[in-house]
C-alpha positions in Angstrom: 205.6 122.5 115.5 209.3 121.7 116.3 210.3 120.4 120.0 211.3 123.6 121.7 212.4 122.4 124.9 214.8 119.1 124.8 216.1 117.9 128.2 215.2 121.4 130.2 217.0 123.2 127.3 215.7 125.4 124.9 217.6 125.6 121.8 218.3 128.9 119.7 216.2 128.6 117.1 213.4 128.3 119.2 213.6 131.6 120.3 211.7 134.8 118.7 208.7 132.2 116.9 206.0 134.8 116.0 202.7 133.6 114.8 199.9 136.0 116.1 196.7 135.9 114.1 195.1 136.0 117.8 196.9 137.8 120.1 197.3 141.4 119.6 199.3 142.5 122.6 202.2 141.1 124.6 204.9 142.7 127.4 207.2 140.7 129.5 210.3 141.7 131.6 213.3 140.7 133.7 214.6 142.6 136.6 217.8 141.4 139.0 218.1 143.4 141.9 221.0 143.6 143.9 219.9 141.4 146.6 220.2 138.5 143.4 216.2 138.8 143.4 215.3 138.1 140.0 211.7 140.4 139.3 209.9 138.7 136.3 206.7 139.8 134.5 204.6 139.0 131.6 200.8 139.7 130.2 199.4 139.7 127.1 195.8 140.9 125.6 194.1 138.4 122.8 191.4 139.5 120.0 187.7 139.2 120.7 187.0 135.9 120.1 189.3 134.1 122.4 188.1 131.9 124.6 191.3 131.3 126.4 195.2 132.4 127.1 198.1 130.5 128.9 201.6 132.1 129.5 204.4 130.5 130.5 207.7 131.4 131.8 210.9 130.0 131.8 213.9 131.3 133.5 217.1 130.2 132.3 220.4 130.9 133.1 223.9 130.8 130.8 226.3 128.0 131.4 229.3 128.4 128.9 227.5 128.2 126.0 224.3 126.8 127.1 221.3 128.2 128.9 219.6 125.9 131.5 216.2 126.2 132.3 216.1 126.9 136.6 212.9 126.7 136.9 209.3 127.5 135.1 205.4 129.0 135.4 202.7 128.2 133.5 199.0 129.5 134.4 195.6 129.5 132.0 193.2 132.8 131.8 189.8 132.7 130.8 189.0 135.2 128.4 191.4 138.0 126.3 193.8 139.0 129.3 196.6 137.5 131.0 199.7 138.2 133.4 202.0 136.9 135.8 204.7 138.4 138.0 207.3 136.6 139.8 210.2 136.8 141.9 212.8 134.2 142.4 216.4 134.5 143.9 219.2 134.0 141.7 223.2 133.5 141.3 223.8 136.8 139.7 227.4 135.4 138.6 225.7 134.0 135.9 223.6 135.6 132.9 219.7 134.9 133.0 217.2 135.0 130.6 213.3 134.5 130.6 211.8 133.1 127.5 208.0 133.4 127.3 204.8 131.9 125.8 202.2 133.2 124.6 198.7 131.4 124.0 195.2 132.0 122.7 192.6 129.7 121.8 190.1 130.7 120.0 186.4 129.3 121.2 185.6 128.4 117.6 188.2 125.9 117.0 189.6 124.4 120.3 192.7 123.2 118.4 194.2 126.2 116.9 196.3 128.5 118.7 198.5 131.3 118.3 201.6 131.7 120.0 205.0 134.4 120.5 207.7 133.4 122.1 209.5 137.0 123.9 213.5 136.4 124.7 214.5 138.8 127.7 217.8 138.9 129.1 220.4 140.7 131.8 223.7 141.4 131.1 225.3 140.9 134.8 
């Protein structure tokens, strides 16, 4: 798999990756609030069979032409379901975005895993 994240940044063609043999379900959103409260969310819902699922989070924010990663969650699930909810204060001057990852890991084969990547953004 290519290097996704290269000093805290994620590149463009990074985003969007969908390989889901494993994972039949995914949701994920961002929310800024007036009060520059950014209101994150994600879950996700894996086949029978799974033995595990990880999401992580990134929020990132535009710079010019670049988007910065301000900070990250990760957390691991037993079993098929998974979700994480977040709230983080933010410079709404800028643009954000979350990206998120999506993981299952089958109990069969502790090596193999399935993974989307969801891009959500605010247009400030």
């Amino acid at each position: 798999m290519q290097q996704l994240i290269k000093d805290g940044i994620f590149h463009e063609d990074a985003t969007k990756i969908k390989e889901t043999p494993h994972i039949s379900y995914t949701d994920s959103y961002l929310h800024i609030e007036e009060n520059s409260i950014a209101s994150m969310h994600a879950s996700m819902k894996a086949y029978l069979g799974v033995e595990r699922t990880r999401i992580s989070m990134y929020l990132q924010r535009q710079e010019g032409e670049v988007w910065t990663m301000i900070t990250h969650w990760s957390q691991d699930f037993l079993g098929i379901y998974g979700s994480i909810r977040k709230d983080y204060e933010v410079d709404d001057t800028y643009k954000h975005r979350i990206l998120v990852y999506y993981y299952a890991y089958k109990a069969d084969d502790s090596n193999y895993l399935s993974m989307i990547i969801d891009d959500h953004g605010n247009d400030n």
